[in-house]
N, C-alpha and C positions, 0 to 999 in steps of 0.2 A: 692098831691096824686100821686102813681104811675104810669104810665105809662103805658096801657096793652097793650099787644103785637096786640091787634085787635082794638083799640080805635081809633079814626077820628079823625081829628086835630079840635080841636072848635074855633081855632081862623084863622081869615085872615092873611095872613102873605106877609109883602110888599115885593118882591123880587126887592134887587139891583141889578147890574151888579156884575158880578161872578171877575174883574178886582179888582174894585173895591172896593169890600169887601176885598178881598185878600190884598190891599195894605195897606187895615187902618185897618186892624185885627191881624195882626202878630206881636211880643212884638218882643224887643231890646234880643237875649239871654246873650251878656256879657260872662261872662269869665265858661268855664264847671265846675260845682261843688260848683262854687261861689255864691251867692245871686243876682237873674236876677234883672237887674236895669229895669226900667219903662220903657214903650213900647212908643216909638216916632211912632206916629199913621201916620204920611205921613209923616214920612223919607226913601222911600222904592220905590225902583226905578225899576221897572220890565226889567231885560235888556234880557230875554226870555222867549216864551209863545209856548205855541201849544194847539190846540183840534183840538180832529177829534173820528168820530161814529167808535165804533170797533165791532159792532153787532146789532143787531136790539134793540133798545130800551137803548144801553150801549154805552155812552162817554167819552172820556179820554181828560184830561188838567192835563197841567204840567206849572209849573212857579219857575224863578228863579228870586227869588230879592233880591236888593243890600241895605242894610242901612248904615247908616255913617259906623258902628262898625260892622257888623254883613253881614250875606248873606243867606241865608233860601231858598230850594231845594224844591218842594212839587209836588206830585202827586197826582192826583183823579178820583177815576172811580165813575162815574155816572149810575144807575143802576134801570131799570124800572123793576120790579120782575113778575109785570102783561103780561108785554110781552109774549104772546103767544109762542115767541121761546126760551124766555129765563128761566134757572134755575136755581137757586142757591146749590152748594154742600156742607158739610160738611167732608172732609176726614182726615181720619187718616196715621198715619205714618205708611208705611207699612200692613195697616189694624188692626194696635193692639195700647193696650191705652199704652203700654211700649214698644215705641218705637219711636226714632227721624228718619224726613226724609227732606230734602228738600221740597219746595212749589212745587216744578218742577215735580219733581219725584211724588209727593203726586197725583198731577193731571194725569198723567202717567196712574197711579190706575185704573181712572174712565175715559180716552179719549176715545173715539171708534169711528165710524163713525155714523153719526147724532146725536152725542153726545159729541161737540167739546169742551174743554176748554179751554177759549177765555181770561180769565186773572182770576188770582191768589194770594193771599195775607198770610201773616201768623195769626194768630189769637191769640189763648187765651196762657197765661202763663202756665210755665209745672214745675213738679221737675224735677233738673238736677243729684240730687245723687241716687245713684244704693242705692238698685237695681228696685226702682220705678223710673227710669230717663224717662220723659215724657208723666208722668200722668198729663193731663190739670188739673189747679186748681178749674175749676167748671163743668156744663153740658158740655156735648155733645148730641147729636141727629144726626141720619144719615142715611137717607130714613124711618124716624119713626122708627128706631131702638136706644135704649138707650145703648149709649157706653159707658159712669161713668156719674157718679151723684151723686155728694154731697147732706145732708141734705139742704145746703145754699148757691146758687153761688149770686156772686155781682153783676154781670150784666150779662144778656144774649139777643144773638139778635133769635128771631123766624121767623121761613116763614112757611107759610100754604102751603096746596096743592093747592089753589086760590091765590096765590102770595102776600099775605098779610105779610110784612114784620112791625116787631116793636120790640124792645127792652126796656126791663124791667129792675129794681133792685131787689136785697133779694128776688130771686127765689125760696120759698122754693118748697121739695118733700115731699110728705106725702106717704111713701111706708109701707105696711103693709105683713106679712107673716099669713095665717089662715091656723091652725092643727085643725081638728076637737077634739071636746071636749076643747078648749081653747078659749081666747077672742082676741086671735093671740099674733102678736109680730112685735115691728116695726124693721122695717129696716134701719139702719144707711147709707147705699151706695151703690151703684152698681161697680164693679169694680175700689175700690178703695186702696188704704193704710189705713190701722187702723190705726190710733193714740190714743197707748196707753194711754197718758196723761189725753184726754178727751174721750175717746170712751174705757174704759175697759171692760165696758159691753156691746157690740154692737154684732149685726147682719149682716154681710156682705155679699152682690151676685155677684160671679162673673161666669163669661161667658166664652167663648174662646176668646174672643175680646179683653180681658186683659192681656192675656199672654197663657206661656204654663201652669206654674200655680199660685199657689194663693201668693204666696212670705211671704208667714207667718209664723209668730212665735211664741213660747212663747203658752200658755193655751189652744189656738183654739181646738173648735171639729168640723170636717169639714164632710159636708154632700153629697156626690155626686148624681148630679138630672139630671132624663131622662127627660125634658120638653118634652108636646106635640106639638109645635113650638120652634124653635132657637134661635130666635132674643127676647129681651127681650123691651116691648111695653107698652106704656103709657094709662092709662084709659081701660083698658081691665083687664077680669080675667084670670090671666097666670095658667095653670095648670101641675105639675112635680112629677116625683115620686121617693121617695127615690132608690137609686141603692145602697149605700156605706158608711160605716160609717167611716170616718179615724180620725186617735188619734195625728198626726207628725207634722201636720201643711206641708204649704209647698206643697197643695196638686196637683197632676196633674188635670188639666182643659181639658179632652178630648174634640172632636172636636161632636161640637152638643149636648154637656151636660153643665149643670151649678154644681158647687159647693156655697154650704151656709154656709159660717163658719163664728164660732160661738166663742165667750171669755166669762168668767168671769161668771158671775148668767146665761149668759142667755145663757152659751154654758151647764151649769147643766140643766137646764130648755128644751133644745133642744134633751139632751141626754135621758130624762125621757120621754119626748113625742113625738119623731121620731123614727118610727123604717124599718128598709129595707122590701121596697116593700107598703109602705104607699103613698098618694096622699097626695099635701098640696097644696095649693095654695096662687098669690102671687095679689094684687092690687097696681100699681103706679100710682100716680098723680103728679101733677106740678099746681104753681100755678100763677096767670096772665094768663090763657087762653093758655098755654105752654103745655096741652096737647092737643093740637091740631096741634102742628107743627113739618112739619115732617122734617125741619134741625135745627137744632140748634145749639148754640156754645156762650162760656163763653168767659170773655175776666175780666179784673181789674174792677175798680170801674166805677160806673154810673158818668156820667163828666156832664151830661143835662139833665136834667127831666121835664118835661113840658115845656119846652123853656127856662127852666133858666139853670147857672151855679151851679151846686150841690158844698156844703161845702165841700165833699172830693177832686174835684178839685182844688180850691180855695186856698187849705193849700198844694196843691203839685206845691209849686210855686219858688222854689229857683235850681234847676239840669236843664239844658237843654240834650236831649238825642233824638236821633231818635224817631218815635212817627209814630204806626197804629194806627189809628182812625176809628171808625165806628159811621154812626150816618144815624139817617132818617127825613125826610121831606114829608110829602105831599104823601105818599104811597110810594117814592124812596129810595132808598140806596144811599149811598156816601160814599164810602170807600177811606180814607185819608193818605197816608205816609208821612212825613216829616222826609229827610234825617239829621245826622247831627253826632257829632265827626269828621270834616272833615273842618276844619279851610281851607277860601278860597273856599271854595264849599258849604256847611250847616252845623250850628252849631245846629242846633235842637234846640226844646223848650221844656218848663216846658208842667207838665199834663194842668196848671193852663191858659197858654195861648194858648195849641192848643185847651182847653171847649173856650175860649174867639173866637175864630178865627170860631170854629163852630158855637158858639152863635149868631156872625157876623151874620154870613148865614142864620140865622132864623131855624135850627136842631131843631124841638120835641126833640129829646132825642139823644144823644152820649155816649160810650162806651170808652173805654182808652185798647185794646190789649196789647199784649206783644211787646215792643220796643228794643230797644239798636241795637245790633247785628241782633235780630230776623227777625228786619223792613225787609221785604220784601215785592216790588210788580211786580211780575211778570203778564205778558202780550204779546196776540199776537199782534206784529206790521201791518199795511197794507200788505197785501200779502203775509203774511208767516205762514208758515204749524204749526210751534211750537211756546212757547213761548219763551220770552225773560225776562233778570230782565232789568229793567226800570229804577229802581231806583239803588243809590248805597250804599250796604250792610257797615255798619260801619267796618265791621270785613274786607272789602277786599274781601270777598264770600260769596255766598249765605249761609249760615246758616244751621242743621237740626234744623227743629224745630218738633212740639208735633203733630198738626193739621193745616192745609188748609180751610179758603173758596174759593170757586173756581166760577167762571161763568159760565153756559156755554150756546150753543148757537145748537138748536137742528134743525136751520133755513138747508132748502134741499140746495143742492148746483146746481146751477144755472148758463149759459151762460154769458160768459166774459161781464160784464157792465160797467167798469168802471179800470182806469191806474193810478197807482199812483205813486210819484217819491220820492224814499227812499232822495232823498237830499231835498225835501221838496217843494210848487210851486213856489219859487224865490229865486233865489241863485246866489253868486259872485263869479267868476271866473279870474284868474288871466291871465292878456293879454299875450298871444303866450302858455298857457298850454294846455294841450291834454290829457280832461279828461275825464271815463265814464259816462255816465246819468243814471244808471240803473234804468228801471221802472219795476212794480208788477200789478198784475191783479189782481181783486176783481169782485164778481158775485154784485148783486142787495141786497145782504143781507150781504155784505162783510167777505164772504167767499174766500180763496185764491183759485184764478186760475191761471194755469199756460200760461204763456207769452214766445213766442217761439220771440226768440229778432231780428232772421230775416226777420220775418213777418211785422216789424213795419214799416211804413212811417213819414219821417222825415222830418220837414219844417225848414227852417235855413235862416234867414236873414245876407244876405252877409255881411252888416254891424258887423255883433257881430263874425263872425268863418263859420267855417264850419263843416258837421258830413263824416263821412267816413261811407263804409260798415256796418263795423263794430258794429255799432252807437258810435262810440268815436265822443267827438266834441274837434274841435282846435278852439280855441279864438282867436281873430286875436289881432292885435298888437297896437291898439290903445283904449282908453276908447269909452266905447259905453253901448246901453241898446236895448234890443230888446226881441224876446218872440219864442222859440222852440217849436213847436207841432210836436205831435208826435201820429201817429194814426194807428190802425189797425181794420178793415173792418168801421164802423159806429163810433166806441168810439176811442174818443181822449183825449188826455190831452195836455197842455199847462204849460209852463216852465218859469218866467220871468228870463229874465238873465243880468247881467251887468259884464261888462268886467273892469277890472278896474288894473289901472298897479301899484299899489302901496300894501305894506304889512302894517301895524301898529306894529305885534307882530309873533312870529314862536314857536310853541311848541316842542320838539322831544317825540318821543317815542320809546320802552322803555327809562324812565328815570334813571339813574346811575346803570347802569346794569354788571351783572359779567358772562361772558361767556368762556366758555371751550377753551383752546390752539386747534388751526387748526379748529375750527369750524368756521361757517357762521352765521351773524346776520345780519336782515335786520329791518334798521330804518326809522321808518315813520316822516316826518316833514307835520305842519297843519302852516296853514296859518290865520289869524283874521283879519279884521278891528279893529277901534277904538274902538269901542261898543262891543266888545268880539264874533262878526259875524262871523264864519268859510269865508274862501276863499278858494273857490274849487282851488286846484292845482296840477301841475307832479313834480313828485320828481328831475327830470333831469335838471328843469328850474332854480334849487336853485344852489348854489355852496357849495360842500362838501368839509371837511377837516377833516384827522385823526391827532392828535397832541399824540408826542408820539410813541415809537416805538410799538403800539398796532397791525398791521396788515394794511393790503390793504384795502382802503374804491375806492367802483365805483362810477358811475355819480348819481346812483338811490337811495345810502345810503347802499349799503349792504357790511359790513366790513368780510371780510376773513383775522381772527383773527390770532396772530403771535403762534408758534406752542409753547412762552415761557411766560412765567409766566410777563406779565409786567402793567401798568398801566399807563391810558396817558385818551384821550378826543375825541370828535365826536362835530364839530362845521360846523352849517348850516347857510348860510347868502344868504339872498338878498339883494342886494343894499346896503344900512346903516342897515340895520334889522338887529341881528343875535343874536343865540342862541346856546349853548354847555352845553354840560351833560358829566362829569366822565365815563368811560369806564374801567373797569380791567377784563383781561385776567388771567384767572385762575379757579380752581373750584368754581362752587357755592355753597350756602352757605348749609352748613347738621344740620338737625332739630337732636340736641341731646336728648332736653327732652321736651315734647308739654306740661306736669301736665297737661293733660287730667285723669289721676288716679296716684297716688300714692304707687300703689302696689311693683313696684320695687326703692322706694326709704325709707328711715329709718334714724332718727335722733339718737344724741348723745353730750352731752354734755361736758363741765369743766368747776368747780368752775362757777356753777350755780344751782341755785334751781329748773328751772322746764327748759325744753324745749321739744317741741313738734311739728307736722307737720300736717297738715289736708288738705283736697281737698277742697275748694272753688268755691261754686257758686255763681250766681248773686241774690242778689241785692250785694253782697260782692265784693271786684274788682279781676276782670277775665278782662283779657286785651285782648285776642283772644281765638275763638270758645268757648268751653261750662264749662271749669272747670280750676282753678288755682289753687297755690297750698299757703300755709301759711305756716310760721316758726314763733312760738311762744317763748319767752325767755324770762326768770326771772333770772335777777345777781342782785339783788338786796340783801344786807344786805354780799357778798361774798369780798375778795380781792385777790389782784393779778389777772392774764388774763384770763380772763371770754372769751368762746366760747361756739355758739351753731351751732352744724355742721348738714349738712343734706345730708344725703351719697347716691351714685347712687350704682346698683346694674347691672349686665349686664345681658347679657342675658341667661345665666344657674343660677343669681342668684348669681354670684361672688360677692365679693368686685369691682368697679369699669367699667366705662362705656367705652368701646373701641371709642375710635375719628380717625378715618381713615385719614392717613400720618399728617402733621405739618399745624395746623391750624394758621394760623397769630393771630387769638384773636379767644376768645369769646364773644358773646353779646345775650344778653337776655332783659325781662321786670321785670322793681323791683319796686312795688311801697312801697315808701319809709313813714317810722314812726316818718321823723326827732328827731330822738334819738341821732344822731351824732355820732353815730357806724362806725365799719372796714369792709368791705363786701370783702372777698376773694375766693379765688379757690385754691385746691391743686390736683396734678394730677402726674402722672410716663409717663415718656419717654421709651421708645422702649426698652432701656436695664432694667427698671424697678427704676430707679434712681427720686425719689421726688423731687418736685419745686414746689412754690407758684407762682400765678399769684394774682394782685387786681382789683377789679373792682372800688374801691374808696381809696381814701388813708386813713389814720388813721382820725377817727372822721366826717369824708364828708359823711356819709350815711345821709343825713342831709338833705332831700329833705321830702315833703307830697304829694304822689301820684305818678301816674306811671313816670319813666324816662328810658327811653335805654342806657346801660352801657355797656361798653367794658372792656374787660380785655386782654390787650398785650401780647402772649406767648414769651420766651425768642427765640433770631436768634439761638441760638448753639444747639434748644433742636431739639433733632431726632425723628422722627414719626415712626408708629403711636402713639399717644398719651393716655393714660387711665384717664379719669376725676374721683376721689377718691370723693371730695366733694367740695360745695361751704360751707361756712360758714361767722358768722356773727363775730368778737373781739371788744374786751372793754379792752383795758391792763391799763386806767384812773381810780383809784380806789373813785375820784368824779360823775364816771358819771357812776353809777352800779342802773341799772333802768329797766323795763320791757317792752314790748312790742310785736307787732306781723309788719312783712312785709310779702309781697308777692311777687312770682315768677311767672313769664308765659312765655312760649317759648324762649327754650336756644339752641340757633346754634352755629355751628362751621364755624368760619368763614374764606375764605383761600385767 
């Protein structure tokens, strides 16, 4: 049976240790894209943890564990909905259902004061192609207002206005339209895409909450309605009146009015019995007890349902990929990310083992969001006024994505209670460094309050250092362990510390970096233990060296780069430790084409039967941000040298994309159809003079799946440069075959 969003749990459920579970519930992911090999249940070595309360009623834990093969990132907020202070939001991108925005920015929307948002997550799947890019694929709800609604979403999570938190499967809506003198007319959606395919005959409402307007095409009769309220609301009778009859489709959505449009029978059927200045009225429903709550929000398939793992989990058992989770227990929330595309950090899991890993946990019912890139989870750290992301986006950034839920925390803000120490309450210090402590202030409901840092009193065991003014502490020069407080009027905090004079490992940062002639970079070095443990340190205690005629490096790391084009190294050591990272002096690198749209770009072929080009979304492979692009090609049954070209256009729409002075290469993402193809580039030099570059030699397009390729521009060619096209050859009159690859992000590299 389903799941209703208001049901009790009926059974007892043993609660393990939250460690523990986590260690014998996470599968082996094995290689991305590959078939996940079987989960060694206690091969999985936790070598970092945290929790700690971010609001009244809301906890966060993170864990990073090690297995033979594998390493696995995971975040979770803990989340009491009952809580008096706490609320749960629904937001949209920029307030409309076609639009993407960042989780950050989304909560931005709704932060105010007594109405803080305290951590952030992304939610349900969207379309990515215009021009409906970031219609979630099922409900919304948002303060009891219906923002789109399919006939059927696959799973949705609800909360009441009594904090009653529970998520469902196959949500249908039963929405009805009544004309008097008629037995009415159902309604296919609220602010949605018609598809044609299946919906010829449909009835669609949209809002201003959808756009400016209805993005239609094709048969529609579209109706414009005065509602007597705006927002459009579940289990009530909506009442509007005709204002406008339009015939174009496409129609404008004014601001406090609704449009009802109309295709196929039932747009003849609407045209015969509406007429301007008539009343109609509208009834929506939802079904599992979903019209009762006033957020809501769709997400992919139902992954738990009564305590068990659901069939549709079970079969998504072979991709590992980032992964939000939502799931409940016992009237709480748990909101779940696991990082992953990030070899040496997290490789992510299947749908199939993050339902395993909640099922661990003893979850009622879990949810599967939208993953990959989207994963995001943002949060306020102790003491700080905004949020932060937490976890690490696959893409390298935070993502737009469609919709947010958000927390928030409506607790008053209250006299300084309580000190907390961003490095955490015990931490390793390297003997003779002279480092900050900085601490954060939090009231009694952990709210940030500000901490005036000369106010503080410092205790310091002569043993371990000493603190200055300032509050910097210097470590003295031999191993030791002892304990920092630190206090201002009645509240304290305490610090464990160990001194300790040895490194195991040194990280740099930025790693392999290309900076400007005559500029300044300054490089941070980290210090570790054996166990991957930071070691607080100064930069000055290390020993720097520039290798290379790259520029002047100081004692601290910061390189005052040579004013000429050169390339050389950046090596930091202590002791026997040491670590170097690549440095080149020169431009950095220029995004020539993102395939974010394919508007200025157009194919062409030889001695071929078909080729073509299309913009790519996900579930299809898009290597960075939201769209990629494809090249499709048939030389099949042809002879002689088969191409299929795909040409840039510039910016008035020329032939040709301007690449500013002499790039040394270019490189982009291609994932490949090992066909065993020629992947080239053809491009004009400053006087206009033609030259080919390759990104692969004849037949080596030969790979399945993304690779990064470069292509070597010639030393004698003159800048600026004009990129004409990349394209794909076959001159093997054996190997004349079809196929599609893909492109994503192509720089200029200098």
């Amino acid at each position: 049976m389903m799941l209703s969003l208001f049901s009790k749990s009926r059974k007892r459920i043993i609660v393990y240790s939250a460690l523990f579970l986590l260690i014998i519930s996470l599968i082996d992911p094995g290689l991305l894209g590959q078939k996940a090999r079987a989960f060694d249940l206690f091969g999985f070595t936790p070598v970092k943890k945290s929790n700690y309360p971010v609001a009244p009623g809301v906890s966060h834990s993170s864990y990073t564990l090690k297995g033979k093969s594998n390493i696995e990132a995971l975040n979770m907020l803990t989340v009491d909905p009952k809580n008096p202070f706490i609320k749960l939001a629904v937001t949209s991108a920029q307030g409309k259902v076609l639009a993407i925005d960042t989780v950050r920015n989304q909560a931005k929307q709704i932060d105010k004061t007594g109405y803080k948002v305290i951590a952030g997550v992304n939610s349900d799947f969207y379309k990515t192609a215009a021009p409906y890019t970031g219609q979630p694929i099922g409900l919304q709800i948002s303060n009891r207002e219906i923002i789109t609604a399919p006939s059927t979403s696959k799973s949705v999570l609800g909360i009441t206005d009594r904090g009653q938190a529970g998520i469902s499967g196959q949500v249908k809506m039963t929405a009805k339209l009544q004309i008097p003198g008629t037995s009415g007319y159902k309604i296919s959606g609220i602010n949605r895409a018609r598809n044609k395919d299946t919906q010829p005959n449909s009835i669609i409402l949209f809002t201003s909450k959808f756009s400016t307007s209805t993005k239609s095409s094709g048969d529609e009769v579209e109706f414009v309605l005065n509602p007597e309220k705006d927002s459009v609301t579940a289990n009530e009778t909506l009442s509007a009146t005709v204002e406008d009859i339009l015939y174009k489709g496409d129609s404008k959505i004014p601001a406090g009015k609704w449009v009802l449009s109309a295709s196929g029978t039932q747009a003849d059927q609407l045209f015969y019995n509406l007429n301007i200045g008539q009343e109609v009225q509208f009834k929506i429903n939802f079904s599992h007890g979903l019209d009762e709550a006033v957020q809501a929000v769709s997400g992919g398939d139902l992954i738990i349902e009564d305590e068990k793992i659901t069939p549709e989990a079970e079969k998504d058992k072979y991709e590992r990929h980032p992964r939000t989770l939502v799931a409940v227990k016992q009237g709480k929330l748990y909101i779940t990310v696991i990082d992953g595309r990030q070899p040496c950090y997290s490789d992510g899991v299947t749908v199939a083992e993050g339902a395993q890993y909640l099922a661990k946990q003893g979850m009622e019912a879990a949810m599967n969001m939208d993953g990959g890139g989207s994963a995001t989870y943002a949060m306020r750290l102790p003491g700080d006024q905004s949020l932060s992301i937490v976890n690490k986006p696959s893409d390298g950034f935070e993502r737009r994505v469609s919709n947010g839920l958000m927390v928030v925390s409506t607790a008053p803000v209250s006299p300084l209670s309580k000190l907390t120490s961003t490095l955490g309450d015990s931490i390793k210090v390297l003997a003779k460094a002279n480092v900050s402590l900085p601490l954060k202030g939090q009231d009694k409901y952990y709210n940030p309050v500000n901490v005036n840092g000369k106010s503080i009193k410092w205790t310091v065991p002569s043993l371990i250092g000493k603190m200055d003014a300032s509050g910097r502490f210097t470590a003295g020069g031999n191993a030791a362990k002892g304990r920092i407080t630190a206090r201002i009027g009645t509240v304290t905090k305490s610090i464990n510390v160990e001194v300790v004079k040895e490194l195991a490992s040194i990280s740099l940062t930025p790693k392999n970096t290309i900076i400007n002639p005559g500029s300044k970079q300054t490089f941070k070095a980290m210090g570790f233990d054996k166990q991957g443990n930071e070691i607080q340190l100064s930069q000055e205690i290390l020993k720097w060296e520039a290798k290379g005629s790259i520029g002047k490096l100081d004692a601290k790391g910061t390189l005052s780069a040579s004013t000429r084009i050169q390339a050389g190294k950046i090596a930091v050591s202590f002791g026997k430790v040491k670590t170097e990272i690549t440095v080149n002096v020169g431009k950095p690198p220029v995004l020539v084409e993102d395939f974010e749209d394919i508007d200025d770009l157009y194919t062409s072929m030889a001695k071929a039967t078909n080729v073509y080009a299309v913009p790519t979304n996900r579930p299809n492979p898009v290597k960075e941000g939201t769209h990629g692009a494809s090249l499709s090609y048939d030389f099949s049954g042809t002879s002689g040298t088969s191409a299929a070209y795909l040409h840039f256009k510039g910016k008035n729409g020329t032939p040709g994309r301007m690449i500013d002075s002499r790039p040394a290469k270019l490189g982009m993402w291609v994932y490949g159809d090992s066909k065993s193809h020629w992947l080239r580039a053809a491009l004009q030099d400053a006087k206009g003079k033609s030259f080919t570059i390759d990104f692969t030699g004849p037949g080596r397009l030969d790979w399945q799946g993304w690779k990064y390729v470069y292509a070597v521009l010639p030393a004698n060619v003159t800048g600026p440069v004009k990129l004409m096209q990349i394209y794909i050859v076959e001159t093997s009159s054996t190997n004349k075959n079809k196929g599609t690859i893909y492109f994503d992000t192509l720089r200029a590299l200098y």
